[in-house]
C-alpha positions in Angstrom: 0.0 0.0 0.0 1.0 3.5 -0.7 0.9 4.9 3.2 1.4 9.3 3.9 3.6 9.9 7.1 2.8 12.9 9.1 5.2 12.8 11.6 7.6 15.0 12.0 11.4 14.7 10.1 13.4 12.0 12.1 9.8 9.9 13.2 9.2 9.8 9.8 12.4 8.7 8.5 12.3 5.4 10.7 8.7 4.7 10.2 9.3 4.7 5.8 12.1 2.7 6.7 9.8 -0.1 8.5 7.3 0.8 5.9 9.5 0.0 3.0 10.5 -3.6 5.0 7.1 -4.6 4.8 6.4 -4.1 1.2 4.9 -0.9 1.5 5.5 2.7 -0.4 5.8 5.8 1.9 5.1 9.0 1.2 6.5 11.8 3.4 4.7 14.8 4.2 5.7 16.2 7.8 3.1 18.6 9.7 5.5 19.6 12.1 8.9 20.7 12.0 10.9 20.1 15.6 13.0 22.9 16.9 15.2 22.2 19.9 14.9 24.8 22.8 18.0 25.4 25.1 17.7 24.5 28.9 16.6 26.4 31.6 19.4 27.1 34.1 18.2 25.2 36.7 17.7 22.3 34.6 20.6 20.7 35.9 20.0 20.5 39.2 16.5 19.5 38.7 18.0 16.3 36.8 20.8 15.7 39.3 17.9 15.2 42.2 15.7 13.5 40.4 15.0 9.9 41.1 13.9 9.3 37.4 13.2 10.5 34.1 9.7 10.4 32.6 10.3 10.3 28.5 6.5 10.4 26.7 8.5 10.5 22.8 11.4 9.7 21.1 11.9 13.7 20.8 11.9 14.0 24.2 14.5 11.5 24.3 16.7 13.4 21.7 16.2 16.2 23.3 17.5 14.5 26.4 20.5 13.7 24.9 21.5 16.9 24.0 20.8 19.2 27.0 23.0 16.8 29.2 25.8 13.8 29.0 24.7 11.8 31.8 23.4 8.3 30.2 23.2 6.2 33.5 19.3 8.2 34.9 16.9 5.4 35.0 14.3 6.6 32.4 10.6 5.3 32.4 9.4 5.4 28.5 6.2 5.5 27.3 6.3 3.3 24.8 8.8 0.9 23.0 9.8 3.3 20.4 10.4 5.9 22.8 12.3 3.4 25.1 14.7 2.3 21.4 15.2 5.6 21.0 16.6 6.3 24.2 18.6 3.0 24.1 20.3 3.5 20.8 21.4 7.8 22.6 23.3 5.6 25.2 21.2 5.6 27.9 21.9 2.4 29.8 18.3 2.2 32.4 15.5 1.9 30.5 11.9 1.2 31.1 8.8 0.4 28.9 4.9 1.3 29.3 4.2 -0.1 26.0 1.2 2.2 26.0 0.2 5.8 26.3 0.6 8.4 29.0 -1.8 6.8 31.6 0.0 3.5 31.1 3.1 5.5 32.1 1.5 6.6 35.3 0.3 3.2 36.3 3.9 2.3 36.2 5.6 5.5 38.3 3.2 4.1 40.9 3.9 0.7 40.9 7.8 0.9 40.4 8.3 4.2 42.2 8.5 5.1 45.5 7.2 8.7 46.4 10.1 9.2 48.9 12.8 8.7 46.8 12.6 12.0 44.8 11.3 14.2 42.4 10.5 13.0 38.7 11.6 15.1 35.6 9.1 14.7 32.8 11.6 15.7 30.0 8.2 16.8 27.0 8.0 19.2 24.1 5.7 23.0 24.8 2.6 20.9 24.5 1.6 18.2 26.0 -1.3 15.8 26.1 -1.3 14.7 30.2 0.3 16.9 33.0 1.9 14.2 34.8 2.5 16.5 37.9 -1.7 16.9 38.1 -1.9 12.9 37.2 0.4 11.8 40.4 0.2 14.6 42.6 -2.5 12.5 44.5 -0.2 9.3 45.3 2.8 11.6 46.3 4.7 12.6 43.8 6.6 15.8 43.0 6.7 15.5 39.2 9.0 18.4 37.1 8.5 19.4 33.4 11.1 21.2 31.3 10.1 21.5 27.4 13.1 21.0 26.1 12.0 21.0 22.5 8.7 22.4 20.6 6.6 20.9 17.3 5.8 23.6 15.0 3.1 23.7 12.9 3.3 23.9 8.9 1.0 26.5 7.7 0.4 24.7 4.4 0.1 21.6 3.1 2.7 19.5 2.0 3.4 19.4 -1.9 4.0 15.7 -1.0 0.9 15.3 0.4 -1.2 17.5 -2.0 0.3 16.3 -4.5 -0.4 12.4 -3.8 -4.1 13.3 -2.5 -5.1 15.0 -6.1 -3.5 12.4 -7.8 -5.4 9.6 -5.7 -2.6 8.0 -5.1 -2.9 7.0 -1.2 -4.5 3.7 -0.2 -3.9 4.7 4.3 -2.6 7.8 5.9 -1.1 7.6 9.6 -1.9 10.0 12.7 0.2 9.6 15.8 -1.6 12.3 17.7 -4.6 14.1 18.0 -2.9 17.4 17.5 -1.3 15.7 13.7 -4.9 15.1 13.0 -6.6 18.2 13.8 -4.1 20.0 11.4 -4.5 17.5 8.9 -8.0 18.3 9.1 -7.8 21.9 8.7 -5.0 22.1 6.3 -6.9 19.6 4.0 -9.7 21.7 3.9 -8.0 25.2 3.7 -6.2 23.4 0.2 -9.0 22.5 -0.8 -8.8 18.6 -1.7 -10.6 17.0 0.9 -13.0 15.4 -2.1 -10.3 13.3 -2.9 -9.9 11.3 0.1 -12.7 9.0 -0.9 -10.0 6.1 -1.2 -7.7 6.2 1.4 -8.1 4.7 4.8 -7.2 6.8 8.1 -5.1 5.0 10.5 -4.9 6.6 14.2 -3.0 5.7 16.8 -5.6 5.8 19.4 -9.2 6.9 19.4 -8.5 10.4 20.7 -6.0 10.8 17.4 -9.1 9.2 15.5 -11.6 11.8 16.4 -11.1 15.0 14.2 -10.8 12.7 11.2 -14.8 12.4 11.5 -14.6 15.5 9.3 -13.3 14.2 6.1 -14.5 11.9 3.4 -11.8 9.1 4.6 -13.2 5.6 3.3 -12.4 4.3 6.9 -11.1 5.2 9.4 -9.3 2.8 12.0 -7.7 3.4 15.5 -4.9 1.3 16.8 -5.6 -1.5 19.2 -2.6 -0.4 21.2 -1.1 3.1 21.3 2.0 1.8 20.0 3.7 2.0 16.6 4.3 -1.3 16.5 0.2 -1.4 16.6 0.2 1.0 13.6 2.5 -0.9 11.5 0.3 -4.2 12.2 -3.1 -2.7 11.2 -1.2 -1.3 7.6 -0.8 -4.8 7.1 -4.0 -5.8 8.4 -5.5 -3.9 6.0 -3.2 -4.6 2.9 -4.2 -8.6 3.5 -7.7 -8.0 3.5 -7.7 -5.6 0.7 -8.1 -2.3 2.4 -11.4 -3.3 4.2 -11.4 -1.2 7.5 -13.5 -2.1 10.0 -14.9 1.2 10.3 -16.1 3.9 8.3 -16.2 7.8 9.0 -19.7 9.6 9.0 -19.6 12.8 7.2 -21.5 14.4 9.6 -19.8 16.8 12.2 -20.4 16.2 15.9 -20.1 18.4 19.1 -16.7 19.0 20.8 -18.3 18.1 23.8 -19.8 15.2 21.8 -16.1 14.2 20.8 -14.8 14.9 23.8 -17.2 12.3 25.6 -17.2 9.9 23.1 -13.3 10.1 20.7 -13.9 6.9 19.3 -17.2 6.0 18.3 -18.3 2.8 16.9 -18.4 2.2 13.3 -20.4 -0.3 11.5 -18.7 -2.7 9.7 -19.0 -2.5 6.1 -19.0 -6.0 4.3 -16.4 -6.3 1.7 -17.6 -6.0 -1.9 -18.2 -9.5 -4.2 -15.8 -9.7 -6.7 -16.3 -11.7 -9.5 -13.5 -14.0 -10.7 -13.8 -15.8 -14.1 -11.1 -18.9 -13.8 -10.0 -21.0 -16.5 -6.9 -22.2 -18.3 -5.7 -19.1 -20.1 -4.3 -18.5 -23.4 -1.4 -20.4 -23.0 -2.9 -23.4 -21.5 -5.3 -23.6 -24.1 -2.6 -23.4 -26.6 -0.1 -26.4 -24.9 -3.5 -28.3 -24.6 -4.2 -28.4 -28.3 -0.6 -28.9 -29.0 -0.7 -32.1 -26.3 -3.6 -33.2 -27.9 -2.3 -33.9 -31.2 0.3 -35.1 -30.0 -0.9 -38.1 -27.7 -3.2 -39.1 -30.8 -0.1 -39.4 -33.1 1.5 -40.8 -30.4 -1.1 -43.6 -29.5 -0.9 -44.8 -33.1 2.8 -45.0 -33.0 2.8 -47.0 -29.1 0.4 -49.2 -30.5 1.6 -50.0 -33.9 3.0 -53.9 -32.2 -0.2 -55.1 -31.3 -1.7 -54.4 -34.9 -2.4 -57.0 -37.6 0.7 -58.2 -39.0 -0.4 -57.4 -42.4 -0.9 -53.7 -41.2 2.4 -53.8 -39.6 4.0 -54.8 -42.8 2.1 -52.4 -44.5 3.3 -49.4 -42.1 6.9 -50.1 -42.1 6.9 -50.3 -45.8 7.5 -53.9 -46.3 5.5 -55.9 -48.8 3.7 -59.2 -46.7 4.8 -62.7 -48.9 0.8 -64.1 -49.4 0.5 -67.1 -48.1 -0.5 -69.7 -51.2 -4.1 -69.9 -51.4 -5.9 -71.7 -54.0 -7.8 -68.4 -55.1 -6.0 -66.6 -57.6 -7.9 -63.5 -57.5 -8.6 -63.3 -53.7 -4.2 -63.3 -54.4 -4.5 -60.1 -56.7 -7.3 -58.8 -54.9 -4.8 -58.6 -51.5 -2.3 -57.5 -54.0 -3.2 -54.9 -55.0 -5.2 -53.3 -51.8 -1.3 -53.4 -50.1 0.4 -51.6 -53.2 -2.6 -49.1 -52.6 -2.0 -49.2 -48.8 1.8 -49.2 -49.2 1.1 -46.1 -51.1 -1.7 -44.4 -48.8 0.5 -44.5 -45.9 3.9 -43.5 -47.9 1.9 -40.0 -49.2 0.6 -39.8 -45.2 4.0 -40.1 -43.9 5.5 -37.4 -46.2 2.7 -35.2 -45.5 2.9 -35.9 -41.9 6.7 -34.9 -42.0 5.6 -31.6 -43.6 3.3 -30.3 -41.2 5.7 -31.1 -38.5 8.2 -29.1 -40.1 5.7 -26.2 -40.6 4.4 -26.5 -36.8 7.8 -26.7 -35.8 8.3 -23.3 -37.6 5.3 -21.6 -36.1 5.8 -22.6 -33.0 9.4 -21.0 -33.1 7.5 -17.8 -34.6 5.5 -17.7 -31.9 7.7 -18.1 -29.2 10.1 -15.8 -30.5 6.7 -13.4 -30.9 6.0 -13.7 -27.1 9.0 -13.4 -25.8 9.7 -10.1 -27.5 6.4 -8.6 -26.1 7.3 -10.0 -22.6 10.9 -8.4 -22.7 12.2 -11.7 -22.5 15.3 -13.1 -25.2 13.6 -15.4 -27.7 14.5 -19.3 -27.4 17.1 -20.3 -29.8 15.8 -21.1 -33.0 18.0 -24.3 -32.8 16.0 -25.7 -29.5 12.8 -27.7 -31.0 9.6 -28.2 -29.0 9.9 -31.7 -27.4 7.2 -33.0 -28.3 7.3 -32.7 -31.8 11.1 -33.9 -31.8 9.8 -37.1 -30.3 7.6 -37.0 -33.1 10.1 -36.7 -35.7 11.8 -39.5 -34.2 9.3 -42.0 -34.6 8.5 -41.0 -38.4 12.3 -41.3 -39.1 12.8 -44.4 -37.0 9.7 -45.8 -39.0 11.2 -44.3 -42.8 14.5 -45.6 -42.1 13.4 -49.0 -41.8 14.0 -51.5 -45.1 11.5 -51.8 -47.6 11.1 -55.3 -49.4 9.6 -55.1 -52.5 6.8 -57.8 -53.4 8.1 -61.0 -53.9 7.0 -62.6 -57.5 5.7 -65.8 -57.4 7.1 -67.6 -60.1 5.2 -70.2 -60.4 1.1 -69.1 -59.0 -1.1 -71.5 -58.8 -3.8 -72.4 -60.9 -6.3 -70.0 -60.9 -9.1 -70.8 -58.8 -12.4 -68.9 -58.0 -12.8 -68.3 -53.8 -14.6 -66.2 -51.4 -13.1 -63.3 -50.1 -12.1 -64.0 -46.7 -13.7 -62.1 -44.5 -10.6 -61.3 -41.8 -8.6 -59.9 -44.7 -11.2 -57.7 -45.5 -11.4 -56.5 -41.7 -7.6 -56.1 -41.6 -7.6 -53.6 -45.0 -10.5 -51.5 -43.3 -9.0 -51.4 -39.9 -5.6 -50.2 -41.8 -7.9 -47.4 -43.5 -9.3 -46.3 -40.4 -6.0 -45.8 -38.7 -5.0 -44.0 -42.0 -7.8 -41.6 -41.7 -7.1 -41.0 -37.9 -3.6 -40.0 -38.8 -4.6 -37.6 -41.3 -7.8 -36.2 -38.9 -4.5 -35.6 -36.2 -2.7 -33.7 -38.3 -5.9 -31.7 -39.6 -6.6 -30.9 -35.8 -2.9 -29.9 -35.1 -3.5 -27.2 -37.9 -6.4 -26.2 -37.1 -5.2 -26.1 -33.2 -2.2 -24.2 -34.4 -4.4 -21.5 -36.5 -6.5 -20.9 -33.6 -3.7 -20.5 -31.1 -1.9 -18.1 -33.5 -5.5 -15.9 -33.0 -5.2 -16.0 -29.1 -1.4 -15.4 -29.3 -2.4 -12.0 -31.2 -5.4 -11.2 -28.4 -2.9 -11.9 -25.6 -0.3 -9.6 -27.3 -2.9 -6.8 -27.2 -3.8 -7.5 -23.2 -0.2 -7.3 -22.5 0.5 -4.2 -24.6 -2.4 -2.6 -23.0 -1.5 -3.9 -19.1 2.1 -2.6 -20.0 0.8 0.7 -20.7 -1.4 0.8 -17.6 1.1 0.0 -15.5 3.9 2.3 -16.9 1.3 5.1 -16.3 0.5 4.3 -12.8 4.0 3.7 -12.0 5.3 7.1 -12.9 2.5 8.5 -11.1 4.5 6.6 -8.0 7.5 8.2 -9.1 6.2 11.4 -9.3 4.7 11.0 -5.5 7.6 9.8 -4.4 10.2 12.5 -5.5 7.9 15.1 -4.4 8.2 13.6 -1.1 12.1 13.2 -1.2 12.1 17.2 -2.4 9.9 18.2 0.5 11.5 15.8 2.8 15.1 18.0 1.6 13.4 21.4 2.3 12.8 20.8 5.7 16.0 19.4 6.5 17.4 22.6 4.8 15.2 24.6 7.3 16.7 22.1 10.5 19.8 23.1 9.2 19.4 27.2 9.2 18.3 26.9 12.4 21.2 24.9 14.1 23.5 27.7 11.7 22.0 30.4 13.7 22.3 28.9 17.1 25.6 28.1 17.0 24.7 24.4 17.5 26.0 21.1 15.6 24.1 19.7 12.7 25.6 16.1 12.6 22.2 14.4 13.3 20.3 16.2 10.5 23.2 16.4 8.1 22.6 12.0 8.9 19.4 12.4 7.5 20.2 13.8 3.8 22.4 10.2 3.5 19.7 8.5 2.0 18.6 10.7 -0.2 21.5 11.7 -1.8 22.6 8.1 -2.8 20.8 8.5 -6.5 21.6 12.3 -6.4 25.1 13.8 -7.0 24.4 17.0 -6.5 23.4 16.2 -2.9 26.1 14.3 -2.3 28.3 17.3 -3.0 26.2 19.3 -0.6 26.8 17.1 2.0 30.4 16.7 1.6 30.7 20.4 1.8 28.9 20.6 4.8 30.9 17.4 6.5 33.6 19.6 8.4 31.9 21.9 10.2 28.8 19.1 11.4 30.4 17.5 14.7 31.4 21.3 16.1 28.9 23.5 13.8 30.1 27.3 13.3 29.7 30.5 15.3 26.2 32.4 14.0 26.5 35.8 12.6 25.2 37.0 15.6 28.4 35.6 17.5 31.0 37.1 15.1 29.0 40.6 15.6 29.2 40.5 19.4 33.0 39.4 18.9 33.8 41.9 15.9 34.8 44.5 18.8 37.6 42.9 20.4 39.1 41.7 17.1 39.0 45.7 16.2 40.8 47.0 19.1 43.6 44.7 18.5 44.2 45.1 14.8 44.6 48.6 15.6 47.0 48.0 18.5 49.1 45.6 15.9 48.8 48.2 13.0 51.2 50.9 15.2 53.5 48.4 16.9 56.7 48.3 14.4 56.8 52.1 14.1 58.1 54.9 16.5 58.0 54.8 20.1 55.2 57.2 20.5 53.1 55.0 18.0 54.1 52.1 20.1 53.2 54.3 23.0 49.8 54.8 21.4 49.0 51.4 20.6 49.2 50.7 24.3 47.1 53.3 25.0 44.1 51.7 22.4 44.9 48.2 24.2 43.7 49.7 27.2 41.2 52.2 26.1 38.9 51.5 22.8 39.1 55.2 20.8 38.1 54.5 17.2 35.4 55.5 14.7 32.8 53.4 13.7 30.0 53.5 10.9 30.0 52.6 7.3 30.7 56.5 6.4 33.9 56.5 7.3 36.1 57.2 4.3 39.9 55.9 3.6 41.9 53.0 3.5 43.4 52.8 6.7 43.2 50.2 9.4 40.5 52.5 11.2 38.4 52.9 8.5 38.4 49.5 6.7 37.8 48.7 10.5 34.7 51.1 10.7 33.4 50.0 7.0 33.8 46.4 8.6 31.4 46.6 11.4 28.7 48.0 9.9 28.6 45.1 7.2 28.6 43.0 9.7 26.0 44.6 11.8 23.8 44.9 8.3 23.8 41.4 7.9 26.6 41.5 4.6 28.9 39.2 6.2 30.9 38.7 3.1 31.6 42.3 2.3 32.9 43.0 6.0 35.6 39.5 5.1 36.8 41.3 2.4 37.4 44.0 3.7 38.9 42.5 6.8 41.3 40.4 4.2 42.6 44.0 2.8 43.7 45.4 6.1 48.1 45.0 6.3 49.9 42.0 7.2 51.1 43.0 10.4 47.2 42.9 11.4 47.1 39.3 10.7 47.7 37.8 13.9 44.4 39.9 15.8 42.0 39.0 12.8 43.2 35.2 11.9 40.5 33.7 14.3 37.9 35.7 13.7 38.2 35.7 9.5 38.4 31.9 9.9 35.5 31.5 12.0 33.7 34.0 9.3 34.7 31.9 6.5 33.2 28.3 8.0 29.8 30.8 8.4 29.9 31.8 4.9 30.8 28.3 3.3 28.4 26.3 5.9 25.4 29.3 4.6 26.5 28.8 0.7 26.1 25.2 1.0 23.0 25.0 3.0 21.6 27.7 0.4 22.6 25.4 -2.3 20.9 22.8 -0.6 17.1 24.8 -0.1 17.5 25.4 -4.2 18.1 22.4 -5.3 15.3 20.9 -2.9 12.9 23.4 -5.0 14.3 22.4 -7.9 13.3 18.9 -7.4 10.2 19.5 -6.2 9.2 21.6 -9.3 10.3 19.4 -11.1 7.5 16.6 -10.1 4.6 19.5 -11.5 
């Protein structure tokens, strides 16, 4: 099944991967975009008392792992992807709910022991249970720092519209009630709600399941557990019993408060739709049939021939039969001449026989060569007869190559007498004509059989040409879907990236994610190797080298006067002490002061590049005070190109799936 994502960047990344293990196509479209939040300052303390950790997602757990290095704080997950997460960031005492946030509670009280300390309930700006409220009653003192925030796209995702209006979704996952609320409303606002008709709505609880009442889903179908695990199973749930959900979603709005009271109301089964299926043996079955066929009647003839007459016998291999004397001389002439025309019968039957097998032989090489080139497959060498009409060919030669005796004269016939015909003769001479005609109503079949197939060959070349077509169609539709997704997928790791540029914070993690996609892409694999270096340590924002900018001033100018006269040198440790210089980008002239002064107020307008070059111009002896912060300014300007590189050519893919 094709299956939309909705989670947010890294969620979705592992679920297409699980996806994609099971057979399935999935299509990204994130509704949220995760932006790490710094600390509070008392953060530290509040995890250094704390008797455990309360984890309710996998974010949380990343988040975790960046605001602090300690890995050995038992940690109570919600759920097991939550709990894998935290296990693969290092953190050695883990615990598992398995279920939702009241399941998490249930086990703080039964594992925890009120006395022992505070929990820290480590969650993103909104939550969906305040576990402080939830324990409060049985004793706990229960913490919360957002250490991270989910923020909402104000449009739709051109991966998502653009696989809706194409229709084609079969499912679409919702991990939270939040994802589906959005869903809901940026659905409508784009305007291609209508489109929905086919695809089923799979929520990870009923809560999640509630605001999708409002669209035209074809089902909708909550979780049995609040687990992805649970998710995953009822995708293939559904993919085995051919996208039957067992409920469906009334396009009628409800209440909130009737929502509220009631998130998961019952839906009435719908019974799947009867299907039709005409069986039978196909084209090519009823083509090897016919050929079979003909061949078992030609070969029954041939496996019998020993237990014929021996006068048919003789006759069949060619031989002429030595009468026995009989005292009727034309009852002798009479047998005579029925085996010359016998002998002759079956001589014009064999050569006609090895005729049409050398023209079926030919057609059936035409026509295998015929299929084969419409399946794509290399034709069968034209050396490489059919078996069964070699076996054929066999027989007949086996049965020519015999020796042929001609009639032996009787020198010396007897008087001629007049007899009755006997009557067994006469049986033998009509038997060997019936077994003649059989023969000759095989190989009229055979034709006939091969005519006929040549007809169905044609038909089936026609259905395949047509299924091809079909196919190729609905696969590049796929294609299309998919891209769009890998192109949106690309912007919003370009937007991660920004972000951790102006914050001064490492990008290693969601430079991780472009791998994948920049295997079939060289242009992103440049990208990425130009961003490699600066990844593990990331680079100092522009507000940083403006609030440093300053201090790398005052001693450039204290350097520029230190090789000339004492009073110069005198001066220059009078500006290392006190800061007397102008400023402002009016300042006119090429020395140190006013490149200096030009400088700052690049860097203050944002022209980062401008204020490097002129920093780069100043005189060598300046070198020393401005070497650290020109290379810091140079990482900022190469780590900006390259992410900038990488936002155009994420539009550029994405335009290109219009």
């Amino acid at each position: 099944m094709r299956v939309l994502i909705t989670r947010p960047e890294r969620e979705a990344t592992t679920l297409a991967a699980a996806l994609s293990e099971r057979g399935h196509v999935p299509v990204i479209a994130p509704l949220f975009h995760l932006q790490l939040l710094r600390p509070p300052a008392d953060f530290s303390a509040a995890l250094a008392a704390a008797q455990a950790i309360l984890l309710t997602s996998a974010n949380g757990a990343r988040a975790l792992a960046d605001a602090s290095d300690q890995r050995g704080r038992p940690i109570l997950a919600v759920g097991d992807t939550t709990a894998s997460t935290a296990e693969g960031l290092g953190f050695s005492a883990v615990a598992s709910a398995s279920g939702d946030g009241l399941a998490l509670a249930e086990m703080v009280r039964r594992e925890l022991d009120p006395k022992a300390g505070p929990l820290l309930h480590v969650s993103g700006a909104d939550i969906a249970l305040d576990f402080a409220e939830a324990l409060k009653a049985d004793g706990f003192e229960v913490q919360r720092f957002a250490l991270y925030e989910a923020r909402e796209e104000t449009t739709l995702p051109d991966s998502a519209r653009a696989a809706i209006e194409g229709r084609a979704l079969d499912a679409a996952t919702f991990f939270s009630p939040r994802a589906a609320a959005l869903f809901v409303r940026l659905v409508q606002e784009a305007g291609v709600s209508s489109a929905l008709g086919n695809v089923t709505a799979i929520a990870i609880s009923p809560a999640a399941a509630a605001p999708l009442k409002t669209l035209p889903f074809k089902a909708v179908v909550a979780a049995t557990r609040p687990t992805r695990q649970a998710v995953l199973d009822e995708i293939d749930r559904l993919a085995a019993t051919g996208m039957e959900g067992p409920s469906t979603m009334s396009d009628t709005p409800s209440s909130p408060d009737r929502a509220a009271a009631d998130p998961a109301p019952p839906i009435a089964p719908t019974a799947p739709p009867r299907v039709e299926v005409r069986r039978g043996i196909g084209v090519a079955g009823a083509f090897l049939t016919g050929i079979v066929s003909s061949c078992v009647v030609l070969a029954g003839a041939l496996v019998s021939l020993p237990y014929w007459p021996a006068e048919i016998r003789t006759l069949w291999r060619g031989e002429a039969a030595v009468p026995a004397p009989t005292p009727a001389l034309d009852l002798q002439a009479v047998r005579q001449d029925a085996a010359a025309a016998a002998t002759a019968t079956v001589t014009a039957a064999r050569a006609e026989m090895t005729v049409r097998l050398d023209d079926l032989e030919k057609r059936l090489r035409a026509l295998s060569a015929t299929a084969a080139e419409r399946h794509g497959a290399a034709p069968a060498p034209p050396s490489t007869p059919d078996p069964a009409i070699a076996e054929l060919r066999r027989k007949v030669e086996a049965l020519e190559s015999r020796p042929t005796s001609a009639p032996a004269a009787d020198p010396a016939p007897p008087a001629p007498t007049v007899a009755a015909p006997n009557p067994d003769q006469e049986r033998e001479i009509s038997s060997l004509k019936l077994e003649i005609a059989t023969l000759r109503n095989a190989l009229q079949s055979l034709d006939q059989a091969v005519s006929g197939q040549r007809d169905q060959a044609k038909v089936l070349a026609d259905a395949v040409d047509k299924a091809r077509s079909e196919v190729s169609a609905r696969g590049a539709g796929e294609q299309k879907a998919l891209a769009a997704a890998n192109a949106s997928a690309v912007i919003g790791i370009a937007a991660r990236l920004n972000a951790a540029l102006d914050s001064d914070l490492p990008f290693a993690a969601d430079l991780k994610l472009l791998a994948p996609l920049a295997q079939n892409d060289a242009r992103l694999g440049e990208i990425v190797a130009a961003l490699q270096p600066y990844a593990q340590s990331g680079v100092s924002s522009r507000a940083t080298l403006a609030a440093t900018f300053p201090a790398m001033a005052k001693a450039a100018l204290a350097d520029d006067v230190a090789d000339d006269s004492f009073g110069e040198r005198l001066m220059g440790k009078i500006r290392n002490l006190v800061s007397l210089r102008r400023v402002g980008a009016d300042v006119q002239g090429d020395s140190v002061e006013a490149k200096l002064a030009r400088a700052e107020a690049a860097v203050e307008a944002g022209d980062l590049g401008k204020a490097v070059e002129l920093v780069k111009s100043m005189p060598p002896q300046t070198a020393r005070a401005t070497a650290g912060w020109l290379s810091r300014a140079e990482d900022y300007l190469a780590a900006k190109r390259a992410i900038d590189q990488l936002a155009a050519q994420a539009v550029a893919l994405l335009g290109a799936t219009r």
